[in-house]
C-alpha positions as CSV (number, residue, x, y, z in Angstrom):
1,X,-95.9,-31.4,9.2
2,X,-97.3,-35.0,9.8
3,X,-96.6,-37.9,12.3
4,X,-97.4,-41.4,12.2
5,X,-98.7,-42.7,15.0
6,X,-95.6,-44.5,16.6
7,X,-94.0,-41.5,16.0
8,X,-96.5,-39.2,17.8
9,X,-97.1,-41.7,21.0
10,X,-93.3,-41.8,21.7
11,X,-93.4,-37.8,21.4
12,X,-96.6,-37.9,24.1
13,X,-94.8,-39.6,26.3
14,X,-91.6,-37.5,26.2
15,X,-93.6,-34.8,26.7
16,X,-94.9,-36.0,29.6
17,X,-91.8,-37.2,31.2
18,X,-90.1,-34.0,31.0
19,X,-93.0,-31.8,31.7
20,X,-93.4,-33.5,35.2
21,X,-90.0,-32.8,35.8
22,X,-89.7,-29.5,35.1
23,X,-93.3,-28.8,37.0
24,X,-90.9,-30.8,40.2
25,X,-88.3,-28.4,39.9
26,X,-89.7,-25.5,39.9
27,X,-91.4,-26.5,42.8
28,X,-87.8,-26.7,44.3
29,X,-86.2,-23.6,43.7
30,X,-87.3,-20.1,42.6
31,X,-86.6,-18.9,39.0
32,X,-83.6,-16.7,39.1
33,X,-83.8,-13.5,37.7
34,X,-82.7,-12.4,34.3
35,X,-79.4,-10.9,34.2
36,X,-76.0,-10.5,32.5
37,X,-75.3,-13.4,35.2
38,X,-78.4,-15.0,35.3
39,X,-80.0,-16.2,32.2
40,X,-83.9,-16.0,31.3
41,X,-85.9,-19.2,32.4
42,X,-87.0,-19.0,28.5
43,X,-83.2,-19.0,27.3
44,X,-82.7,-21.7,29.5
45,X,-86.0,-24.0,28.8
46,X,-85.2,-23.5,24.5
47,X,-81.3,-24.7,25.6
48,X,-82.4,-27.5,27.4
49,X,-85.7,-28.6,25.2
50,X,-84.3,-28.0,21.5
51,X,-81.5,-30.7,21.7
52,X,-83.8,-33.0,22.9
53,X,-86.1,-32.3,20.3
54,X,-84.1,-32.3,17.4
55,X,-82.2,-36.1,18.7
56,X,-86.2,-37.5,18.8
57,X,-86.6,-37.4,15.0
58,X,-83.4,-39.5,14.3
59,X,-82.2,-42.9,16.4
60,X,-83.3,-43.5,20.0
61,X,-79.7,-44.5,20.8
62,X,-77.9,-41.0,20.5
63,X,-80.9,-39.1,22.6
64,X,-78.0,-39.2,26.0
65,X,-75.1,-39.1,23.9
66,X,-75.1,-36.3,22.0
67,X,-73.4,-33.3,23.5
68,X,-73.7,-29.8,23.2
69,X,-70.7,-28.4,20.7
70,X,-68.8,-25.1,22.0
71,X,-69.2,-22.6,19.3
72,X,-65.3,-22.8,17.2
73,X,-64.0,-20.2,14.8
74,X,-63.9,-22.1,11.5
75,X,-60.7,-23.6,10.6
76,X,-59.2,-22.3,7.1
77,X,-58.5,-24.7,4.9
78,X,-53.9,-25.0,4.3
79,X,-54.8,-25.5,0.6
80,X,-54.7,-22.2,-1.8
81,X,-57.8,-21.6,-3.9
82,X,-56.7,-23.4,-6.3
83,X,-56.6,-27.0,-5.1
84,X,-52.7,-27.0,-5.5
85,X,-50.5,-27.9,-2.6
86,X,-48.9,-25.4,-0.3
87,X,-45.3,-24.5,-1.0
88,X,-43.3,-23.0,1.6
89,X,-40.5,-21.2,0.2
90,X,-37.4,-19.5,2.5
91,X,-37.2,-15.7,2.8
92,X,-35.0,-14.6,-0.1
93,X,-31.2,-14.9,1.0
94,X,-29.7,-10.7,1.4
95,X,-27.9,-9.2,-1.6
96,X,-24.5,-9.6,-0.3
97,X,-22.8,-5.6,-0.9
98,X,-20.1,-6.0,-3.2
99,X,-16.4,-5.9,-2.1
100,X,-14.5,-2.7,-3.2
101,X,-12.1,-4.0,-6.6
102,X,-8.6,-5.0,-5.3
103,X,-6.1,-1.9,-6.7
104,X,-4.6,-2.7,-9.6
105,X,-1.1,-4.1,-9.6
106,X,1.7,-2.5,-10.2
107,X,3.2,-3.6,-13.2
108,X,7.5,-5.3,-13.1
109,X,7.9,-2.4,-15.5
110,X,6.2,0.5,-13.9
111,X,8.7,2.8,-12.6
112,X,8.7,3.3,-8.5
113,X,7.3,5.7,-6.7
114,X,8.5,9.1,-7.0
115,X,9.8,9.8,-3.9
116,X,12.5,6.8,-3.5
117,X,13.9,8.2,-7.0
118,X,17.3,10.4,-6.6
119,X,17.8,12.7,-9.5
120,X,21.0,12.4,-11.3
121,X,23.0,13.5,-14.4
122,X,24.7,11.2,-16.2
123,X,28.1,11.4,-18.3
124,X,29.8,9.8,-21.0
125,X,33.5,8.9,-20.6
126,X,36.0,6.6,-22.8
127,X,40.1,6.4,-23.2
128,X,41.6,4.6,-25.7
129,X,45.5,3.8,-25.4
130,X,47.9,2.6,-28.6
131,X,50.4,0.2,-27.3
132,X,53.8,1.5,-28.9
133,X,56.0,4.9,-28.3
134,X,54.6,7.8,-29.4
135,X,57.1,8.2,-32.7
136,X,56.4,5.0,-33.6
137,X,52.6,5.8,-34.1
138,X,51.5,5.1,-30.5
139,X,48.5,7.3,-28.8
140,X,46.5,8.1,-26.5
141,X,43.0,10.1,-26.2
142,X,39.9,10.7,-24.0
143,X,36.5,11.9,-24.4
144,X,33.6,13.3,-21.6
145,X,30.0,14.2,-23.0
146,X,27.2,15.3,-20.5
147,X,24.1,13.1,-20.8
148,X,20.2,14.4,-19.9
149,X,19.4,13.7,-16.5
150,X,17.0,11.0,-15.7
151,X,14.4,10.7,-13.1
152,X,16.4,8.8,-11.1
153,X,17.8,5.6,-9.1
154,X,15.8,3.9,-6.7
155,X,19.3,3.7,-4.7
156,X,19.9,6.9,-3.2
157,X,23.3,5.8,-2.6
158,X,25.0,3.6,-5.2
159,X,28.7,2.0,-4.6
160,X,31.2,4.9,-5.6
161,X,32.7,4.1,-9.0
162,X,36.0,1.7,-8.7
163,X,39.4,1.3,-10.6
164,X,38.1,-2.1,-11.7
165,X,34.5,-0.3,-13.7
166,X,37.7,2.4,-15.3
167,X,40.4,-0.2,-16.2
168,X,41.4,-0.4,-20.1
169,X,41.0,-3.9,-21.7
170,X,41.8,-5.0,-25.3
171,X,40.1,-4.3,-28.1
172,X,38.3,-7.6,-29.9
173,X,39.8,-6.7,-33.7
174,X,43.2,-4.6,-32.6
175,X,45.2,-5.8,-29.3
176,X,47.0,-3.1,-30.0
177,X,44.3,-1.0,-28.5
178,X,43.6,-0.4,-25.1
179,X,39.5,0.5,-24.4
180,X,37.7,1.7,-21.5
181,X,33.8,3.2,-22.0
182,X,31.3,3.7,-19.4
183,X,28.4,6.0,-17.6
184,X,28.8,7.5,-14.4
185,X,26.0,9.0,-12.5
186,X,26.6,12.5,-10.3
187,X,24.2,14.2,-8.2
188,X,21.9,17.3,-9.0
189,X,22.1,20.4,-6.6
190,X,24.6,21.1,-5.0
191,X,28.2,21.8,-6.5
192,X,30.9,20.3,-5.2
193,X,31.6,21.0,-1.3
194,X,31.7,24.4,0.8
195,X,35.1,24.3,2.0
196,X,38.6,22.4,1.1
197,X,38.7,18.5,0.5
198,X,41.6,16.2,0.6
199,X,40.9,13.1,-0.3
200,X,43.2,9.8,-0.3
201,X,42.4,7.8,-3.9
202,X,43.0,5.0,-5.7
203,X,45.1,5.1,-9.2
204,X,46.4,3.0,-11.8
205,X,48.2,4.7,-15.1
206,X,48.3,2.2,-17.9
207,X,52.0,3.0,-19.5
208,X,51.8,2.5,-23.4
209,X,55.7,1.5,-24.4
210,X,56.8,1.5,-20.7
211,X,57.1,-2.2,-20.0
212,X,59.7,-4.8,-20.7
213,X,59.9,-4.6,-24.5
214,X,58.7,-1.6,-25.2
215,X,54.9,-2.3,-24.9
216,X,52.6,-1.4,-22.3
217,X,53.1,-1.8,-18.9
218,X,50.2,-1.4,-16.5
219,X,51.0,0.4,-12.2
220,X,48.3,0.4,-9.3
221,X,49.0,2.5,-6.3
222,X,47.6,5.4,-4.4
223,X,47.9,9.5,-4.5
224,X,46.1,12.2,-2.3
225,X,43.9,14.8,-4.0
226,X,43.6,18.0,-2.7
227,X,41.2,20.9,-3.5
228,X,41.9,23.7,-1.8
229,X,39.4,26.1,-2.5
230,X,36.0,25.3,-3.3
231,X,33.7,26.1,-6.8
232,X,37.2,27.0,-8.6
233,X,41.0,27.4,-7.8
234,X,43.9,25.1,-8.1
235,X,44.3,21.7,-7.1
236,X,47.0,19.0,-7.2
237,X,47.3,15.2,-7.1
238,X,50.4,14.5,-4.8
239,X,52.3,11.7,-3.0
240,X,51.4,9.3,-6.7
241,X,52.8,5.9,-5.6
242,X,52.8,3.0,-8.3
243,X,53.7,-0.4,-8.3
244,X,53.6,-2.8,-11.5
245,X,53.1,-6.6,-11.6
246,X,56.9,-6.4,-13.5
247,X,58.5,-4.8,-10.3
248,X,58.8,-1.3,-12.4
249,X,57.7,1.8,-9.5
250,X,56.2,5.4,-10.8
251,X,56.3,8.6,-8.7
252,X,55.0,11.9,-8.9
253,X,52.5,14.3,-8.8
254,X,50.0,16.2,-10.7
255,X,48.8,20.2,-10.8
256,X,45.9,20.8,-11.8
257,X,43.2,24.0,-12.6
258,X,39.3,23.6,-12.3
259,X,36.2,25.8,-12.4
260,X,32.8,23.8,-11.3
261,X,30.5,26.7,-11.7
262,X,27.7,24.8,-13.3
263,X,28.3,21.4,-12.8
264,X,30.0,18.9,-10.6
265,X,32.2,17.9,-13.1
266,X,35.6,20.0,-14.0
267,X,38.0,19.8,-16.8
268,X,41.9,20.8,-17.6
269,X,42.9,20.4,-20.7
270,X,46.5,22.0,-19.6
271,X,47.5,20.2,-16.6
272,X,51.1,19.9,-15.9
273,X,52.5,16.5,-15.0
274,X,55.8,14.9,-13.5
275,X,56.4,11.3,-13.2
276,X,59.8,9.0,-11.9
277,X,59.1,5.6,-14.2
278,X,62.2,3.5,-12.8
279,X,64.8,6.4,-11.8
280,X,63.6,7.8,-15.3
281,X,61.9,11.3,-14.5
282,X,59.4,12.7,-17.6
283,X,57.7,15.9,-17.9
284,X,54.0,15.3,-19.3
285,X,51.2,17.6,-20.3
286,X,48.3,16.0,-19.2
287,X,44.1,16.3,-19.8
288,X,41.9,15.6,-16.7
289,X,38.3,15.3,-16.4
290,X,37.2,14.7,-12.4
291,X,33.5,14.4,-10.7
292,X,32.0,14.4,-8.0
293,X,29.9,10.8,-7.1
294,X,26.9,10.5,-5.3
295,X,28.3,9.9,-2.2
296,X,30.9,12.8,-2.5
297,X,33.9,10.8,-3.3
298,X,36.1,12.7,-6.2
299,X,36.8,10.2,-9.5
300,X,38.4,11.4,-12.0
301,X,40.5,10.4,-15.9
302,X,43.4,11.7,-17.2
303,X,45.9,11.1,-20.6
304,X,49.2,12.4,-20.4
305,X,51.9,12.4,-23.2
306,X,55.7,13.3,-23.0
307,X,57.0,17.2,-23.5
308,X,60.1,16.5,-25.3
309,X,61.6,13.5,-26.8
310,X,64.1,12.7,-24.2
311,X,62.3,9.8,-23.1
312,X,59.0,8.3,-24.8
313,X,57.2,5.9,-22.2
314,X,54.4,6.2,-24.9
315,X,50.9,7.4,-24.0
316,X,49.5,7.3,-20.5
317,X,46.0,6.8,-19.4
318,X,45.0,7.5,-15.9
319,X,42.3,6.7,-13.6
320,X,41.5,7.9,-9.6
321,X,38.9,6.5,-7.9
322,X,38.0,8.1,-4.2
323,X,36.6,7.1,-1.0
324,X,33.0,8.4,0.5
325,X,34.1,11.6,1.9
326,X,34.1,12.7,5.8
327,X,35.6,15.6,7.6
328,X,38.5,12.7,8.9
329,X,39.5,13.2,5.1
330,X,39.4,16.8,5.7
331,X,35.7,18.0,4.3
332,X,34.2,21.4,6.0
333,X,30.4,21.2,5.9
């Protein structure tokens, strides 16, 4: 390495400076021993001499100024190796767990659940009623068919059936014809009642060449039904009182036999009837079909037609329609 001369008298002097300065203080105090608290004179001479150097070969200025740097763990640079620019990104938002699917509707023409349905059985019934007397080509005649049970009703306990759903109405082609036609339900299980019923009911008898003129005339009253022994026997309708809008009034009473072994339905097709149609008293044999409704009230049809010629009111359709039953109306559970 070579020094010009300016160069090499400014380092001479330097030299000298500091060297009579250290020489003056370690005149002043003794070295301190090396130790893990106590650095070596040499460590401390290089610290102190090598900064000093090293500022001499650039500009006088920056000989007091420049400090000695801590040691720093480098800084890493924010930008990938790429060169690109850092792009922070959120955490990726959770899966959100899917909802359980809604159950499926049920459909306005699904049936309802099982156990609000009350089985029944179903039957047929119809009259049909010929205004005129019965030598003159009037009739009468009635018809029951069983139906296959259904399911059900989602109302355990329907309205019991009324006069009004039984009453006869014209015909559309022949007004001459009386027609009645509808479906009644009855229970399953059990037959009839354990014990004897008497029941009050409601009747009307549409009379077919009873009325002013010889054409049909149409009563509305009450009887009393009584059964007096239960699953078969003999039973009677009694205590028939009629009215009709004309002012005409029809008594009398009905006997009757039935058998309900396998049903709740029984049928006569030889019951006797008597009946007072204004002071006029006829004998009738009569056909009845009665049931039992769901709420144990007894309904029932009949036709009647006159035994002898004596007098011909024509032919008569009937129809009873009963109350719920209680034991007031004399029912032993």
């Amino acid at each position: 390495m070579v020094f010009s001369g300016n160069n090499a008298e400014r380092l001479r002097l330097v030299c000298a400076g500091v060297t009579g300065l250290l020489f003056g203080m370690l005149k002043m105090a003794p070295a301190p021993a090396c130790g893990p608290d106590h650095p070596c004179a040499t460590d401390a001479i290089d610290g102190f001499f090598l900064p000093l150097i090293t500022a001499s070969l650039g500009d006088p200025g920056q000989v007091a100024t420049l400090p000695l740097l801590p040691a720093t763990t480098p800084i890493p640079s924010p930008l990938p190796p790429s060169g690109g620019a850092v792009i922070i990104t959120p955490p990726p938002a959770p899966v959100p767990v899917p909802a359980p699917a809604p159950a499926t509707p049920v459909s306005n023409s699904s049936p309802p659940p099982p156990d609000t349905f009350v089985p029944v059985q179903r039957m047929l019934i119809s009259q049909t009623l010929f205004v005129g007397a019965l030598h003159d080509g009037g009739d009468v005649d009635m018809f029951t068919e069983m139906l296959p049970a259904i399911d059900g009703t989602p109302n355990p306990s329907p309205d019991p059936v009324t006069l009004s759903e039984l009453d006869l109405a014209p015909d559309e082609t022949d007004h001459d014809m009386l027609v009645m036609e509808q479906i009644v339900a009855l229970p399953i299980g059990e037959i009839w009642t354990l014990g004897p019923l008497l029941q009050p009911v409601a009747m009307r008898i549409n009379c077919g060449a009873c009325g002013p003129g010889g054409h049909v005339s149409r009563f509305h009253g009450t009887a009393s039904l009584e059964i007096p022994i239960s699953q078969g026997g003999h039973g009677k309708l009694t205590n028939i009182d009629l009215r009709a809008s004309s002012g005409s009034t029809a008594y009398g009473e009905m006997h009757f036999s039935f058998r309900t072994s396998d049903s709740n339905v029984f049928r006569d097709d030889e019951a006797m009837m008597t009946l007072e149609i204004d002071g006029l008293k006829t004998s009738l044999t009569t056909r009845l079909a009665a049931w039992r409704g769901l709420q144990n009230e007894i309904n029932g049809l009949f036709i009647a037609v006159p035994m002898d010629d004596a007098s011909d009111p024509g032919g008569i359709a009937g129809q009873f329609s009963g109350g719920e039953c209680t034991p007031v109306c004399g029912v032993e559970n």
